[in-house]
Backbone and ligand atoms as CSV (ligand in chain L), in Angstrom:
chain,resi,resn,atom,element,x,y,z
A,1,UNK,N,N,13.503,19.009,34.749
A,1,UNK,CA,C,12.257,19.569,34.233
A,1,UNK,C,C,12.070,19.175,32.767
A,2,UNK,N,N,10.506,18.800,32.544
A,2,UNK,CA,C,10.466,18.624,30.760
A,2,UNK,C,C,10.428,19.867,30.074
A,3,UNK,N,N,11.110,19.622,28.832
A,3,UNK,CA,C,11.059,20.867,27.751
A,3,UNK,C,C,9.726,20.405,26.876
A,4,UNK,N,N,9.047,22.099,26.870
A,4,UNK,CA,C,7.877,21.422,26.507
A,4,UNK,C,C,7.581,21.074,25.113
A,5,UNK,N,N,8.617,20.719,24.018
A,5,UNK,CA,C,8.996,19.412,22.964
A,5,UNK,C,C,8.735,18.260,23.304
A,6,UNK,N,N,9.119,17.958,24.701
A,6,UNK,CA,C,9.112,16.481,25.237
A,6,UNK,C,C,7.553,15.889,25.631
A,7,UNK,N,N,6.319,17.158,25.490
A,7,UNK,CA,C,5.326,16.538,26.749
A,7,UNK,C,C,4.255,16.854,24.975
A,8,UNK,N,N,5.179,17.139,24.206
A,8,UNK,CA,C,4.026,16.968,23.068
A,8,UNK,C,C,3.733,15.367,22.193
A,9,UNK,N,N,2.902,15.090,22.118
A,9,UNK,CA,C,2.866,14.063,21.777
A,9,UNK,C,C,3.215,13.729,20.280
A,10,UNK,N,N,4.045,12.485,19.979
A,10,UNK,CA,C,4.601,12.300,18.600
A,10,UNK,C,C,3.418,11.799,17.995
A,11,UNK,N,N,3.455,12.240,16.403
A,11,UNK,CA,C,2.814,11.532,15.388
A,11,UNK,C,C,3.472,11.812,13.964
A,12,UNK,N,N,3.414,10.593,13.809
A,12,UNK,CA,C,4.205,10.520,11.997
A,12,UNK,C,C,3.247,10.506,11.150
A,13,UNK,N,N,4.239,11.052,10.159
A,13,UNK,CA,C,2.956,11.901,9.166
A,13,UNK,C,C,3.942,11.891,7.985
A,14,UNK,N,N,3.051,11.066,6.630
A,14,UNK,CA,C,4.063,11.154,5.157
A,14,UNK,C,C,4.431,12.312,5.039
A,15,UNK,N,N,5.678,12.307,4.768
A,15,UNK,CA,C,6.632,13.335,4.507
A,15,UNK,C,C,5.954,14.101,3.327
A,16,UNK,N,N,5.345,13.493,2.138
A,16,UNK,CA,C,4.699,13.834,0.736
A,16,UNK,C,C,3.415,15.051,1.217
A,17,UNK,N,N,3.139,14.952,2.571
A,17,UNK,CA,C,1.836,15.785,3.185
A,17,UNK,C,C,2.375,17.204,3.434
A,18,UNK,N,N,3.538,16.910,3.843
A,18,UNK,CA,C,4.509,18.624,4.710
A,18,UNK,C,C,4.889,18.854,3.978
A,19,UNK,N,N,5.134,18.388,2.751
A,19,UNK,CA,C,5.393,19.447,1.552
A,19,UNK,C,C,7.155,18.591,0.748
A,20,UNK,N,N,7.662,17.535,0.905
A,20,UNK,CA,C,8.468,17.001,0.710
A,20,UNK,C,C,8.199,16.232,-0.742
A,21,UNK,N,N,9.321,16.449,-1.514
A,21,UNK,CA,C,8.887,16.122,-3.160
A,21,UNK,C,C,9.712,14.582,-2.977
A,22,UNK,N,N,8.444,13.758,-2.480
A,22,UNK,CA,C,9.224,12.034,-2.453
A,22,UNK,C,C,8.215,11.331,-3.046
A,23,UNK,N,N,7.363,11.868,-3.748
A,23,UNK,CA,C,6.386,10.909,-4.181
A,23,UNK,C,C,7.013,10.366,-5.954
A,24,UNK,N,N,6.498,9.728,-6.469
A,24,UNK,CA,C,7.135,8.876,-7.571
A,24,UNK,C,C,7.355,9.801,-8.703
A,25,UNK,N,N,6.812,10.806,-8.811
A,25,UNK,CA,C,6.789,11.556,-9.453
A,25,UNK,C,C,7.652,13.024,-9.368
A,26,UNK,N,N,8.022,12.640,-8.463
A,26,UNK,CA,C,9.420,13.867,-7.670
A,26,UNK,C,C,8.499,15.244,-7.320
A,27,UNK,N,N,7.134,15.224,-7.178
A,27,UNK,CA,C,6.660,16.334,-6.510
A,27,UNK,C,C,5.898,15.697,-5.130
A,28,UNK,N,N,5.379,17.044,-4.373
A,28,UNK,CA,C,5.032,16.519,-2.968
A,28,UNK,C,C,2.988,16.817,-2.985
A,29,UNK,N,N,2.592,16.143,-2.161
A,29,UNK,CA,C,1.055,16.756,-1.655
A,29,UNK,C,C,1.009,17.531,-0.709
A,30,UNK,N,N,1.442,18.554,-0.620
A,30,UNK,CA,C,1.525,19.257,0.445
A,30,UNK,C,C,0.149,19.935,0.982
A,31,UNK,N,N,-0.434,19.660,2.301
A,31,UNK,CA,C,-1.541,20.200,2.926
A,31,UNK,C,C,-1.268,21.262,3.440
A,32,UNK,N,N,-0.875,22.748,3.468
A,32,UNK,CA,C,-0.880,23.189,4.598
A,32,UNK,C,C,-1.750,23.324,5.853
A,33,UNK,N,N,-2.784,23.121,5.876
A,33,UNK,CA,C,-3.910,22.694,6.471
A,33,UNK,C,C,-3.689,21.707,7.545
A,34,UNK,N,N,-2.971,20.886,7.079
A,34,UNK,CA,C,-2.370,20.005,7.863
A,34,UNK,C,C,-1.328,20.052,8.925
A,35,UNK,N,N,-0.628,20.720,8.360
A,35,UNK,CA,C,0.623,21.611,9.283
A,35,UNK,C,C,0.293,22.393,10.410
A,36,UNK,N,N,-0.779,22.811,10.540
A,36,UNK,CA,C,-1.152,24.131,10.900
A,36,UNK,C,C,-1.851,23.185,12.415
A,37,UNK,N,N,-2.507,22.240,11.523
A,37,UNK,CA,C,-3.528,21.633,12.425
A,37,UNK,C,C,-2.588,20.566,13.642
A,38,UNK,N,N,-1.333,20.875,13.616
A,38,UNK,CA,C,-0.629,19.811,14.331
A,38,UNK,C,C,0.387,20.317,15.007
A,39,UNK,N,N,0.098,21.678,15.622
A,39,UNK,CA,C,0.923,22.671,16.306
A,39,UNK,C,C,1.374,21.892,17.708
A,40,UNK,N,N,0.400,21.276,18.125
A,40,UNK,CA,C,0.774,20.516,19.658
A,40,UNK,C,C,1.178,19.647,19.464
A,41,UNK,N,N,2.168,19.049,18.070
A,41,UNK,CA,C,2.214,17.565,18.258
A,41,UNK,C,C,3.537,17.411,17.567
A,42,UNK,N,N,4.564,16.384,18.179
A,42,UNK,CA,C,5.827,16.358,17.756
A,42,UNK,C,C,5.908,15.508,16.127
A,43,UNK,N,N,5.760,16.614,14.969
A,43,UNK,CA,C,6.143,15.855,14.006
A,43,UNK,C,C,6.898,15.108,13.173
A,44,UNK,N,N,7.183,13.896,13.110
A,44,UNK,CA,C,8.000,13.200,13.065
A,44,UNK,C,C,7.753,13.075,11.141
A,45,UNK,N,N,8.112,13.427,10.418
A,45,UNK,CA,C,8.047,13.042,8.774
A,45,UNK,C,C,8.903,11.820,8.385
A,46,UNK,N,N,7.920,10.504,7.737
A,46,UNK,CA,C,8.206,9.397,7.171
A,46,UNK,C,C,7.875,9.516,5.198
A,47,UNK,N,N,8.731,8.918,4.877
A,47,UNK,CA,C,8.758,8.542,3.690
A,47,UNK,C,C,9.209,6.642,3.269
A,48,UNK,N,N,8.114,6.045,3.440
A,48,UNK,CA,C,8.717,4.732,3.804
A,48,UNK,C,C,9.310,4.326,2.394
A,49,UNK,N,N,8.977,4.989,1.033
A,49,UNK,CA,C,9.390,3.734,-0.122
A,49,UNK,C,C,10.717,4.475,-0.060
A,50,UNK,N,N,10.876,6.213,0.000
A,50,UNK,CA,C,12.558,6.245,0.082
A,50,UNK,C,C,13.328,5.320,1.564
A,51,UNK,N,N,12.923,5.491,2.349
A,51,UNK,CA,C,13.528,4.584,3.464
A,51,UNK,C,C,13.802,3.568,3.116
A,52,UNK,N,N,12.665,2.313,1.874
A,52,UNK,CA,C,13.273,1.536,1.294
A,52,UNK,C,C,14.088,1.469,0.542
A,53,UNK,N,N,14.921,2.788,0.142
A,53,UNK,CA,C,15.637,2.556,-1.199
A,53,UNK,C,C,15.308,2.762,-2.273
A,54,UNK,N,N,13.990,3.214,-2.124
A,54,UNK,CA,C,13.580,3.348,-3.375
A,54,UNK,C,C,13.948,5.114,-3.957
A,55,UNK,N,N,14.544,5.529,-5.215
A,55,UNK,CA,C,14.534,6.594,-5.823
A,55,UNK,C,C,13.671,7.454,-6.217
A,56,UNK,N,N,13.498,9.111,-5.718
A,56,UNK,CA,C,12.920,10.019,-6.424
A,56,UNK,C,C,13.467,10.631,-7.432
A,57,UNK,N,N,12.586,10.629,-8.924
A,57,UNK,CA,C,11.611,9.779,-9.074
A,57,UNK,C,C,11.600,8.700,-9.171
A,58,UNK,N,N,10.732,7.704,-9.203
A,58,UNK,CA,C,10.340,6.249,-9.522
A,58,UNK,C,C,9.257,6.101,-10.315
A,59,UNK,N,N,9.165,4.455,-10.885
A,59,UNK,CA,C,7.900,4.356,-11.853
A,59,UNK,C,C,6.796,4.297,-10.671
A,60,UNK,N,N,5.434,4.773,-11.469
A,60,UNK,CA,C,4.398,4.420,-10.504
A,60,UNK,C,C,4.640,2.635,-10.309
A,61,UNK,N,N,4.020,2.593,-8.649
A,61,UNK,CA,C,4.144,1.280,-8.154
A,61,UNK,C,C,2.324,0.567,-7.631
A,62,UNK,N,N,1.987,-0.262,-7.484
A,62,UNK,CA,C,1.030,-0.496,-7.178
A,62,UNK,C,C,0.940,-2.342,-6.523
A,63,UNK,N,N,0.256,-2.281,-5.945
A,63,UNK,CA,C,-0.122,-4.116,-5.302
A,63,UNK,C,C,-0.954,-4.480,-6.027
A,64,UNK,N,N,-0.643,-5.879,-6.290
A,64,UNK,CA,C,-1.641,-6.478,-7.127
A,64,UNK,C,C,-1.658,-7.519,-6.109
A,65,UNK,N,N,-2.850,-8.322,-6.469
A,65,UNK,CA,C,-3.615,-9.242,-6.146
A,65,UNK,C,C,-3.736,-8.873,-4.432
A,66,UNK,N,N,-3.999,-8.018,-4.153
A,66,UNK,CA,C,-4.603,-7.527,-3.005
A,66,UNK,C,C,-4.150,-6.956,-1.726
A,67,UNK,N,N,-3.703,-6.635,-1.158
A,67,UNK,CA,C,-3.245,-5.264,-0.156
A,67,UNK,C,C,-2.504,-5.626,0.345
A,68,UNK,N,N,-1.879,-4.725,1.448
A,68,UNK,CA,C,-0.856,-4.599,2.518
A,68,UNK,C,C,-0.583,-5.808,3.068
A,69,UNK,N,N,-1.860,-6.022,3.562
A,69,UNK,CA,C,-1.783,-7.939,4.777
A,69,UNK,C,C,-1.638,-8.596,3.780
A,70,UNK,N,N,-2.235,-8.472,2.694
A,70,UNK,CA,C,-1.865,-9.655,1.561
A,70,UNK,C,C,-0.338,-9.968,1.420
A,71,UNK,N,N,0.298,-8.573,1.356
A,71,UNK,CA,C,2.189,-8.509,0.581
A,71,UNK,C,C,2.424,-9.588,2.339
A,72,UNK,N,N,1.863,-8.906,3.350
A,72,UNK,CA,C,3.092,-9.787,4.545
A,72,UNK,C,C,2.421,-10.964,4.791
A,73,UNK,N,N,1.722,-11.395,3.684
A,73,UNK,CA,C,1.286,-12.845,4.326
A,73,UNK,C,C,1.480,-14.002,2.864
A,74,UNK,N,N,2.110,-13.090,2.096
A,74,UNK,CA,C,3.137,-13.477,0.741
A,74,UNK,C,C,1.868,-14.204,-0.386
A,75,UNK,N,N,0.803,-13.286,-0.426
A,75,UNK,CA,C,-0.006,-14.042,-1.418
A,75,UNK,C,C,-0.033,-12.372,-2.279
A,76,UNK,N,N,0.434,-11.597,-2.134
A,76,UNK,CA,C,0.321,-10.527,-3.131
A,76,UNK,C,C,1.764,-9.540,-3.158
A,77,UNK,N,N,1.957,-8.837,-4.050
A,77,UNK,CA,C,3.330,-8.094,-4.467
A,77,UNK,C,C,2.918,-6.770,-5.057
A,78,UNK,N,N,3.963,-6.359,-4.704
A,78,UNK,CA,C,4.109,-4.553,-5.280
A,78,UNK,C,C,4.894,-4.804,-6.458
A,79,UNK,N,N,4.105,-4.523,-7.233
A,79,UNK,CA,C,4.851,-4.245,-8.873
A,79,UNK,C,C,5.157,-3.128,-9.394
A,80,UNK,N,N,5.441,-2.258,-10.713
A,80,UNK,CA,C,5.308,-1.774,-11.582
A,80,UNK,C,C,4.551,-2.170,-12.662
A,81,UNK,N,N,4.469,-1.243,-13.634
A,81,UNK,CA,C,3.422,-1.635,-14.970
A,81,UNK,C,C,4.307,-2.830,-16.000
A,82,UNK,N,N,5.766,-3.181,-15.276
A,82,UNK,CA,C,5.973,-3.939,-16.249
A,82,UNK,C,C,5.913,-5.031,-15.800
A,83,UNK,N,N,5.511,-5.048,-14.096
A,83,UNK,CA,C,5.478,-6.446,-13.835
A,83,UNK,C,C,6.900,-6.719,-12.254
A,84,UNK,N,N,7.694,-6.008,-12.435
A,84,UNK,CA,C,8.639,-6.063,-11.792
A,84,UNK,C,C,8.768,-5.257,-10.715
A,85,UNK,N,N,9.325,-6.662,-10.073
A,85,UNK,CA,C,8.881,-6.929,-8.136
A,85,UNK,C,C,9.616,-5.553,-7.071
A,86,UNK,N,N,9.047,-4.831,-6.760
A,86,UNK,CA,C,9.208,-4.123,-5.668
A,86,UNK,C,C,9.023,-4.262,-4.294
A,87,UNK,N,N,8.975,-5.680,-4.104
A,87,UNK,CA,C,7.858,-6.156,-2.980
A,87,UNK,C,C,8.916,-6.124,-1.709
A,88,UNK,N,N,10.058,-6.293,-2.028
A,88,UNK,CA,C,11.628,-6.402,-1.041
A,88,UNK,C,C,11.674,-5.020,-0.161
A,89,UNK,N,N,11.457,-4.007,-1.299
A,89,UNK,CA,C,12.226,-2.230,-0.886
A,89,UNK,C,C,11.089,-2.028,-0.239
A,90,UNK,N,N,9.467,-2.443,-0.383
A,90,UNK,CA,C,8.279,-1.835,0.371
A,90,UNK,C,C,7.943,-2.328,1.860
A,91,UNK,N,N,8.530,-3.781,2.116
A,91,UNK,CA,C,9.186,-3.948,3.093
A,91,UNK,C,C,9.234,-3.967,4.016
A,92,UNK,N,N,10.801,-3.486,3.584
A,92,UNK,CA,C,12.319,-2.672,4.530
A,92,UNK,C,C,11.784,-1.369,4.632
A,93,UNK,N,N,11.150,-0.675,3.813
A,93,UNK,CA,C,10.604,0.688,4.308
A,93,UNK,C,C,9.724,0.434,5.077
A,94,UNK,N,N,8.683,-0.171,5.752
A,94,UNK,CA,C,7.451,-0.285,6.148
A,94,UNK,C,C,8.370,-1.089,7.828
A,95,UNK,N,N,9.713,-1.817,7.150
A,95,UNK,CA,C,9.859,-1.961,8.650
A,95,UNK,C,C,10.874,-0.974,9.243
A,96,UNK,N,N,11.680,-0.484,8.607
A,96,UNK,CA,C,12.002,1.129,8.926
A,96,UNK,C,C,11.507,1.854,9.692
A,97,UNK,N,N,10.099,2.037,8.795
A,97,UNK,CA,C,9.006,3.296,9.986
A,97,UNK,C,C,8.601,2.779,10.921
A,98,UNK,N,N,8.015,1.293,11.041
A,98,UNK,CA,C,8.063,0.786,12.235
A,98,UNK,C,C,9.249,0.766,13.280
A,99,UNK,N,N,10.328,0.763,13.101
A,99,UNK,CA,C,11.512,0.773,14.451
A,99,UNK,C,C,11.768,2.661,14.386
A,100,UNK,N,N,11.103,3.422,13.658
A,100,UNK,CA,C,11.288,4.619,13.806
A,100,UNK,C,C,10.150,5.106,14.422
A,101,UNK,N,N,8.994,4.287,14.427
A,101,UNK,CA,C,7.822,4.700,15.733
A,101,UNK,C,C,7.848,4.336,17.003
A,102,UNK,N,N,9.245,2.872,17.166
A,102,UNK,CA,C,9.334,2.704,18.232
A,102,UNK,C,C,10.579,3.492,19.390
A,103,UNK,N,N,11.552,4.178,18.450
A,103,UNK,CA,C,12.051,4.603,18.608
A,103,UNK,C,C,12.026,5.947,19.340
A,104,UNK,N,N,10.529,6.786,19.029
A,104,UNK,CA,C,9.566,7.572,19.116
A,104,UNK,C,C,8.287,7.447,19.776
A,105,UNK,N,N,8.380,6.372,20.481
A,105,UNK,CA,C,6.926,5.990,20.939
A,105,UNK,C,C,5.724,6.629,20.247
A,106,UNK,N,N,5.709,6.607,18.808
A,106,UNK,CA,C,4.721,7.044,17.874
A,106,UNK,C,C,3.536,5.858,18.195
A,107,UNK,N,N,2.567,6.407,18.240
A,107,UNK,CA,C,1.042,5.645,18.784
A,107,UNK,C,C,0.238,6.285,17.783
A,108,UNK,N,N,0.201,7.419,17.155
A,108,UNK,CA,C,-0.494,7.628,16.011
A,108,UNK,C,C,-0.184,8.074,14.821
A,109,UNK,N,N,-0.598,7.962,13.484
A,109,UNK,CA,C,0.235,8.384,12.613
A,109,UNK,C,C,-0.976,9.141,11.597
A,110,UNK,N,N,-0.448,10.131,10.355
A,110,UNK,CA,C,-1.446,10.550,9.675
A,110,UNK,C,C,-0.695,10.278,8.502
A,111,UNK,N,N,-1.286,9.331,7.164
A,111,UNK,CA,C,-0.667,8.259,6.353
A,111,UNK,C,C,-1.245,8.614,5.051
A,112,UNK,N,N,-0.362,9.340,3.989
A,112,UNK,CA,C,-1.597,9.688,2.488
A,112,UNK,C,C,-2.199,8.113,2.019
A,113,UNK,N,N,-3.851,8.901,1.758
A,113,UNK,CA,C,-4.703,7.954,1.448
A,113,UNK,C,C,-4.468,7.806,0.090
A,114,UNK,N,N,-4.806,6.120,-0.473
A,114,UNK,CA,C,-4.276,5.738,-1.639
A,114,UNK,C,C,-3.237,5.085,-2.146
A,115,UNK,N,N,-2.041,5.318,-1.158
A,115,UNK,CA,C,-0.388,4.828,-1.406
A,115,UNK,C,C,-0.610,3.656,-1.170
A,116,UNK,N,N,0.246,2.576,-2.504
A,116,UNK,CA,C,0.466,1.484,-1.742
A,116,UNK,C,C,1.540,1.308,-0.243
A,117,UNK,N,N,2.130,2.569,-0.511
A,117,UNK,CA,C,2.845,2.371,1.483
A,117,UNK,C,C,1.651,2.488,2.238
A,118,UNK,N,N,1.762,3.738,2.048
A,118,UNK,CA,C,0.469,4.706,3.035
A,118,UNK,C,C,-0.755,4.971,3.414
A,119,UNK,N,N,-1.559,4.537,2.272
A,119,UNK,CA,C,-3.086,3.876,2.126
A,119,UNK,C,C,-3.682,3.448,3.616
A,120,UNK,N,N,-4.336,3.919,4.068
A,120,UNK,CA,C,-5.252,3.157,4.995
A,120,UNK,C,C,-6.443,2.284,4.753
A,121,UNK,N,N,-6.818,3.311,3.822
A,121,UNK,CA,C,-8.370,2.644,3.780
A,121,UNK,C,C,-9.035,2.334,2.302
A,122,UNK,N,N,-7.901,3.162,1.343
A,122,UNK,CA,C,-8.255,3.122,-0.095
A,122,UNK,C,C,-7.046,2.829,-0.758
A,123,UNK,N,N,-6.964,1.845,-1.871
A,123,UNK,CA,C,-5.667,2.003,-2.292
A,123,UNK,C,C,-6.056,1.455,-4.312
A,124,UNK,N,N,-4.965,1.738,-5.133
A,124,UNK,CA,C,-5.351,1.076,-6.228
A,124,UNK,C,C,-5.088,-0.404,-6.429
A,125,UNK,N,N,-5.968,-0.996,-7.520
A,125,UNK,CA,C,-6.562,-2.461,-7.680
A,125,UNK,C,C,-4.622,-2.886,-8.160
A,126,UNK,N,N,-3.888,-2.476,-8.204
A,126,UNK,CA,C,-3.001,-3.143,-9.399
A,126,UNK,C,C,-2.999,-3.212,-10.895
A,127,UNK,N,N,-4.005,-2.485,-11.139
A,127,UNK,CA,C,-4.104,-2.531,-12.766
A,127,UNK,C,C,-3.781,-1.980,-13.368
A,128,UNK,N,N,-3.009,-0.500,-12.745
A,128,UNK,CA,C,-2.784,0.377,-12.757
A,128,UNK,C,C,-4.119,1.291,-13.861
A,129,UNK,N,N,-4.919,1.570,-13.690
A,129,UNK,CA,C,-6.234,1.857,-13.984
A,129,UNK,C,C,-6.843,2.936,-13.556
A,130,UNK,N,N,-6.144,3.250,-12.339
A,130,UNK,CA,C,-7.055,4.198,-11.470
A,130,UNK,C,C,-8.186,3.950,-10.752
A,131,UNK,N,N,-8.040,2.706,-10.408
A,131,UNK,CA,C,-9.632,2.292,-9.936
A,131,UNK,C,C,-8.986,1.810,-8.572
A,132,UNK,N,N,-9.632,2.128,-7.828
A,132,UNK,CA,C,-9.838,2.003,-6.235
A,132,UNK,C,C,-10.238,0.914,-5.287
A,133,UNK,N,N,-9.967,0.148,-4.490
A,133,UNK,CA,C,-10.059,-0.900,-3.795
A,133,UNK,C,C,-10.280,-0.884,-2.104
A,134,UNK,N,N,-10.912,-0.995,-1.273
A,134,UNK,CA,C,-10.605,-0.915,-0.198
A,134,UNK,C,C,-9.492,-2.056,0.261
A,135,UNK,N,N,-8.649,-1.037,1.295
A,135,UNK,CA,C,-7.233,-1.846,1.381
A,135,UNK,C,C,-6.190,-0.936,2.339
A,136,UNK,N,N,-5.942,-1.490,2.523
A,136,UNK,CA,C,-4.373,-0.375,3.171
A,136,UNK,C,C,-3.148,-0.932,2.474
A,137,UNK,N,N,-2.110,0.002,2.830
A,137,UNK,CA,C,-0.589,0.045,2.047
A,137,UNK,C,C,-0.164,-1.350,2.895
A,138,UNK,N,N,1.967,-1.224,2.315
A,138,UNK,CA,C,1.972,-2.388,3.179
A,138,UNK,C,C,2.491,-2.035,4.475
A,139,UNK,N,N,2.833,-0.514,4.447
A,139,UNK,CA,C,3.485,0.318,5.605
A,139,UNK,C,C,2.043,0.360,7.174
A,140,UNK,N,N,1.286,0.851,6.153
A,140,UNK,CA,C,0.304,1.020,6.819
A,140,UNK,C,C,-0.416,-0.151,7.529
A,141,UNK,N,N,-1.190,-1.391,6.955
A,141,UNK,CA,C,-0.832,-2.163,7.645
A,141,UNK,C,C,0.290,-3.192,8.541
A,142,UNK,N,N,1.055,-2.887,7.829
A,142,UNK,CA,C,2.269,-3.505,9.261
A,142,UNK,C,C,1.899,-2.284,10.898
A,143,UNK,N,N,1.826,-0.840,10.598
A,143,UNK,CA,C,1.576,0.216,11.833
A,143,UNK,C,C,0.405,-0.082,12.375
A,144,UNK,N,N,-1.063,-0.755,11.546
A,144,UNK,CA,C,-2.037,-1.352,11.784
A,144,UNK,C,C,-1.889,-2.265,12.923
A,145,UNK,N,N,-1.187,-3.354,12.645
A,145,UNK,CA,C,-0.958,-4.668,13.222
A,145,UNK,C,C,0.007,-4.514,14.393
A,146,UNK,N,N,0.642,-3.590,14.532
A,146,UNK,CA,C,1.557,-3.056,15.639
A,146,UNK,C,C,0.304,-2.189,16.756
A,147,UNK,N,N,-0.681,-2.026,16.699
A,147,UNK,CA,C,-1.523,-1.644,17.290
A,147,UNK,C,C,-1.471,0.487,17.129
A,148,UNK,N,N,-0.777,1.099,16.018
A,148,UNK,CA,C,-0.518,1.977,15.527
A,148,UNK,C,C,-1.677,2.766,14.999
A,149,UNK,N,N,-2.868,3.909,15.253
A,149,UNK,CA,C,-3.803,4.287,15.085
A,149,UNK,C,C,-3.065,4.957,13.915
A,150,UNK,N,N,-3.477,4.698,12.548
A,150,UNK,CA,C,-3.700,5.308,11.335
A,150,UNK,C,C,-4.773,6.013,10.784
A,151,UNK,N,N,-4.571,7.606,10.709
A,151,UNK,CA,C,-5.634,8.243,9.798
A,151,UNK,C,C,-5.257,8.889,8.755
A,152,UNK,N,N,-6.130,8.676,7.692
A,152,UNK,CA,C,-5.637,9.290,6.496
A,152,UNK,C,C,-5.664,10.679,6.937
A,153,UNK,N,N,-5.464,11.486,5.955
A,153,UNK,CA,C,-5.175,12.926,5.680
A,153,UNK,C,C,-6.520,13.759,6.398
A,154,UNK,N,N,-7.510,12.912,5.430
A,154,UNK,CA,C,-9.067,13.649,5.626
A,154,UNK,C,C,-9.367,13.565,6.793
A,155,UNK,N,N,-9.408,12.281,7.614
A,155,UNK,CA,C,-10.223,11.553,8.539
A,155,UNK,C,C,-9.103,12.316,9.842
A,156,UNK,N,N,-7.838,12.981,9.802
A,156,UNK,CA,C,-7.329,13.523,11.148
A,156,UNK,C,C,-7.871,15.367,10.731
A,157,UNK,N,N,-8.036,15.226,9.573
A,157,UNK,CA,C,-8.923,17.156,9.980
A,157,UNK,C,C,-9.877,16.952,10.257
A,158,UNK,N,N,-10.949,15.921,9.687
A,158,UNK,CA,C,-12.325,15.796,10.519
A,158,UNK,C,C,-12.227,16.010,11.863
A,159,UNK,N,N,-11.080,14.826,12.360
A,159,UNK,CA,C,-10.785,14.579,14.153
A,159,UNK,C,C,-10.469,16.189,14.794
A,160,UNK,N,N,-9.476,16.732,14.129
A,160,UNK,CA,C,-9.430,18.431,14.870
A,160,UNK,C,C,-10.104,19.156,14.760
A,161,UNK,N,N,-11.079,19.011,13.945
A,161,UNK,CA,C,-11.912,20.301,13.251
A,161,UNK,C,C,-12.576,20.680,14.633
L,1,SF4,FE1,FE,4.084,9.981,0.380
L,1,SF4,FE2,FE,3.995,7.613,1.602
L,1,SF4,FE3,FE,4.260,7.745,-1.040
L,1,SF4,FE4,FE,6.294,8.490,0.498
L,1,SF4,S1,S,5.436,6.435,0.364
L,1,SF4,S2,S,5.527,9.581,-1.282
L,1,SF4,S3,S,5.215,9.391,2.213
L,1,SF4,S4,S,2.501,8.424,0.154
């Protein structure tokens, strides 16, 4: 007989959303809103830049010369403000969560908007500026390209509301 854990369906969801202090800054975004809204669903919490190795805290990180598909198709890199390459650890995290969705037969995920991991649909230019680009992370598009339904934060409470 299934336990009914087993007949709920998985979805990964940044760890930085459930309340987990992994963001660069050693605090978390925690939604509860979010939590609440995902009672039927086996939550699986990802943190892809620690999966890469990367340390809480860390310097802010950002892509320059243009997004996610850009980093895996080697015409753009994840930097810092001084210039120095993160592009290795973002990755190995991004392929991490990928063998941890397959591992999970994860088919959908809910990904903070903005991250260069996690970004779906908005992310920053690299200038570190604060200015906004349409784009996804590099996590996020690699889950993209795996045929992986990504919604930001906003766009899966719209979906339950
Ligand atoms: Fe949150 Fe993703 Fe950044 Fe980790 S990589 S802190 S999960 S947005």
């Amino acid at each position: 007989m299934m336990s009914p854990e087993s007949i709920q369906p998985p979805v990964m969801v940044s760890a930085c959303l459930l309340g987990h202090k992994c963001r660069y800054n050693g605090k978390s975004c925690y939604l509860p809103v979010l939590i609440s809204s995902m009672k039927q669903y086996q939550v699986i919490p990802v943190c892809p830049e620690v999966l890469g190795g990367l340390p809480i805290p860390r310097s802010p990180l950002e892509i320059s010369n243009g997004d996610g598909y850009d980093v895996w198709a080697g015409s753009a890199l994840v930097v810092n403000q001084d210039g120095v390459n993160f592009t290795y650890e973002f990755q190995k995290g991004a392929l991490e969560t990928l063998n941890l969705c397959r591992k999970h037969g994860v088919k959908m995920a809910v990904l903070k908007e903005k991250s260069p991991s996690c970004g779906s649909k908005r992310i920053y230019d690299g200038t570190f500026s604060t200015r906004l680009i349409p784009g996804s992370g590099v996590t996020a598009s690699l889950l993209k390209k795996e045929g992986i339904k990504i919604f930001s934060e906003q766009e899966w409470l719209n979906e339950v509301e």
